[in-house]
Structures are given as structure tokens and as C-alpha cells.
C-alpha positions as CSV (number, residue, x, y, z in Angstrom):
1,X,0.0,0.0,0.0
2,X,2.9,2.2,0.9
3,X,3.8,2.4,-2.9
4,X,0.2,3.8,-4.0
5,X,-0.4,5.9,-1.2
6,X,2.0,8.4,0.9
7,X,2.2,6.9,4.2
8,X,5.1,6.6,7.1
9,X,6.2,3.7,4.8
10,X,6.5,5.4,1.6
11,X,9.8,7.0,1.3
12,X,11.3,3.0,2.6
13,X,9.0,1.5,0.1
14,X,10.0,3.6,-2.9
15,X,13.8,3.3,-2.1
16,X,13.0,-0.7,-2.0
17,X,11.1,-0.7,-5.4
18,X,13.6,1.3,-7.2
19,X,16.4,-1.9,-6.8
20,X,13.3,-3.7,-9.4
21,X,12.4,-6.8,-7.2
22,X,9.7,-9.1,-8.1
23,X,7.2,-9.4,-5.4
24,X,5.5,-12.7,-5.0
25,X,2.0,-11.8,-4.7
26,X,-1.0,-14.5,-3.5
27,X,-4.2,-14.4,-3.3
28,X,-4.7,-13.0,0.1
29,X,-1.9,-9.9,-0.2
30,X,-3.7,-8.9,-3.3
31,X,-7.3,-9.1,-1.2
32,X,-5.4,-7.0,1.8
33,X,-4.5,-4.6,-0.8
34,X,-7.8,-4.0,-2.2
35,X,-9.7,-3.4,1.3
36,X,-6.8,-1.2,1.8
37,X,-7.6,1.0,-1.2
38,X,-11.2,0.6,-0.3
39,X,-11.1,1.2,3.3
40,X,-9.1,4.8,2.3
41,X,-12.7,5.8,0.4
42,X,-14.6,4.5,3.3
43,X,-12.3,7.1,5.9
44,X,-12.3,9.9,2.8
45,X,-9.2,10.0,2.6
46,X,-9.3,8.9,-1.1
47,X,-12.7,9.5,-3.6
48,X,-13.3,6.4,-5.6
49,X,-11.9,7.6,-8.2
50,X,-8.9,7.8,-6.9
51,X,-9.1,4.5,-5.8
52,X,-9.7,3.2,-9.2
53,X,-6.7,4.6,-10.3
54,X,-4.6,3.4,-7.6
55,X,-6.3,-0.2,-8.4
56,X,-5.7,0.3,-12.5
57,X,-2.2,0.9,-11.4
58,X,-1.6,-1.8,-9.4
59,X,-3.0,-4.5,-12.1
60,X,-0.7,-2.8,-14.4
61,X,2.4,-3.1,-12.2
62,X,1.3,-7.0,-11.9
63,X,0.7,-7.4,-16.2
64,X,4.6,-5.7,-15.9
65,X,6.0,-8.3,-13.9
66,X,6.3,-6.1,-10.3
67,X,4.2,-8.9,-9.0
68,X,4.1,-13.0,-9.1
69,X,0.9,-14.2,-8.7
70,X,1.1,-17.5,-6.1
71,X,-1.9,-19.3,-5.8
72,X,-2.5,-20.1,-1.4
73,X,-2.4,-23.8,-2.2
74,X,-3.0,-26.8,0.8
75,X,0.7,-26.8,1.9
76,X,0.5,-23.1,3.0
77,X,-2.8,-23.3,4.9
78,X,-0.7,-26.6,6.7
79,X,2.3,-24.7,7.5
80,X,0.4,-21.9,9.2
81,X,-1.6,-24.0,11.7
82,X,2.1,-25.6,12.2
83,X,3.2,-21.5,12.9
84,X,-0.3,-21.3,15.1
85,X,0.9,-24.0,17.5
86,X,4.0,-23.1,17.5
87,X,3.7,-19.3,17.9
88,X,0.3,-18.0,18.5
89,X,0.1,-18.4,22.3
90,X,3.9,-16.9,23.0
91,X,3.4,-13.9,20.0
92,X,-0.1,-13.5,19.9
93,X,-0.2,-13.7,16.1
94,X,-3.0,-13.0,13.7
95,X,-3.8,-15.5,11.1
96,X,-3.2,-13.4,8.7
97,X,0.5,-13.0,9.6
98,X,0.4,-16.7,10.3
99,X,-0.7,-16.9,6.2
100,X,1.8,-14.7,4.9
101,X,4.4,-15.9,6.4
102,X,3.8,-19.4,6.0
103,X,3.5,-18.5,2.0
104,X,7.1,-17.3,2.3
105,X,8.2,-20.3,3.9
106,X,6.3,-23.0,1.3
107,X,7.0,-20.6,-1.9
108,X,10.8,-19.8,-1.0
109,X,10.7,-15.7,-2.2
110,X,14.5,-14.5,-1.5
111,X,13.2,-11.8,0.7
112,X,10.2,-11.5,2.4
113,X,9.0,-8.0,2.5
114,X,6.8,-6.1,5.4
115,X,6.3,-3.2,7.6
116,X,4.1,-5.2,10.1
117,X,6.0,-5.8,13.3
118,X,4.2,-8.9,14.2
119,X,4.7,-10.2,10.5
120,X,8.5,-9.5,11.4
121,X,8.7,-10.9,14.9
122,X,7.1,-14.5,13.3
123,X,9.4,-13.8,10.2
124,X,12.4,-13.9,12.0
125,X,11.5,-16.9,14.0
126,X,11.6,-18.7,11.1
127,X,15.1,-17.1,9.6
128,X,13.6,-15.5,7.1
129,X,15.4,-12.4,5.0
130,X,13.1,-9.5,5.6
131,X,13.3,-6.0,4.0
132,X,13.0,-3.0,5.6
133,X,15.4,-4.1,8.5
């Protein structure tokens, strides 16, 4: 979101972007994305027509290549509830977080991008690379 939008993440996220990574992109981070364009409307912060461009320019930066779609197959729904019993009750995780970062773990990205703290704190657990440090 931090790309589309100026946020407290947006200077780190542009800097990141410009080294031309390819982000690997399921199911659920593009749904995340979406309610996070759409939820900017619902606080007027965006009109919808700026959402739609944001959106248009997203699906264009995935036809480019920014993004790899990744389906959320069986293998990544299994590894979370492994993360759940392993981590929930000590972190406090959301499933979410469990979901992404069990996607990193099945699909093997080289780095696994966030600004979510608790996405980090499970991320590291698991030796993961993440970007921003």
C-alpha cells in the first residue's frame, strides 16, 4: 500500500522498489491490498476515483511483472496451523501474519518483504530475510 499511497512507509517502500524486485503476490496480499484502497474511500481520505486509479495501477504493475501471482495452495494453509501451534500463544499472532508468512516459507521468495511488526517478529523466527530491516 505504501507504494500507492503516501504513508510513514512510503519513502522505505519507494527506495526498496527502485532496486526492481519481483514481489511474490497470492491471493490474500492482493485481497489485503484491495480493502486497503477501499477502506481509504470508506475514511475519505481517497474519492473512488482515486481508488480506481490506484487499483488500475496496481494490475498494471502486476501485467509488468512487479508482481508473481502465487496461488495459497494446501501446503501453505498446513504450515500456518504448524506456525499457530508453534507461535500463537507466546506472539499472539493473527492469522493473517500466520498466512503470509507461511506462504514465504512454502514458496521460498528470497526476501520477504513487510512493515508489520508482528509479520517481522514471526518472520524472523523462522530465519527469514526481511526487508525493511
Amino acid at each position: 500500500m505504501s507504494l500507492y499511497g503516501q504513508d510513514s512507509n512510503s519513502a522505505v517502500a519507494t527506495g526498496l522498489i527502485r532496486s526492481k524486485p519481483v514481489f511474490l503476490l497470492t491471493s490474500l496480499g492482493e485481497a489485503e491490498f484491495t480493502n486497503a484502497v477501499q477502506l481509504r474511500v470508506f475514511r475519505k481520505e481517497w474519492t473512488r476515483l482515486e481508488a480506481r486509479s490506484v487499483h488500475d495501477l496496481f494490475l498494471q504493475h502486476q501485467a509488468a511483472g512487479v508482481f508473481r501471482i502465487a496461488p495459497l495452495g494446501s501446503e501453505i494453509w498446513e504450515k500456518a496451523l504448524v506456525l499457530s501451534r508453534q507461535h500463537s500463544a507466546r506472539f499472539g499472532t493473527r492469522t493473517l501474519d500466520l498466512l503470509h508468512v507461511a506462504a514465504a516459507l512454502v514458496l521460498g521468495p528470497d526476501v520477504f518483504y513487510t512493515f508489520d511488526k508482528r509479520q517481522r517478529k514471526l518472520a524472523k523466527t523462522q530465519r527469514l530475510r526481511i526487508l525493511p530491516r
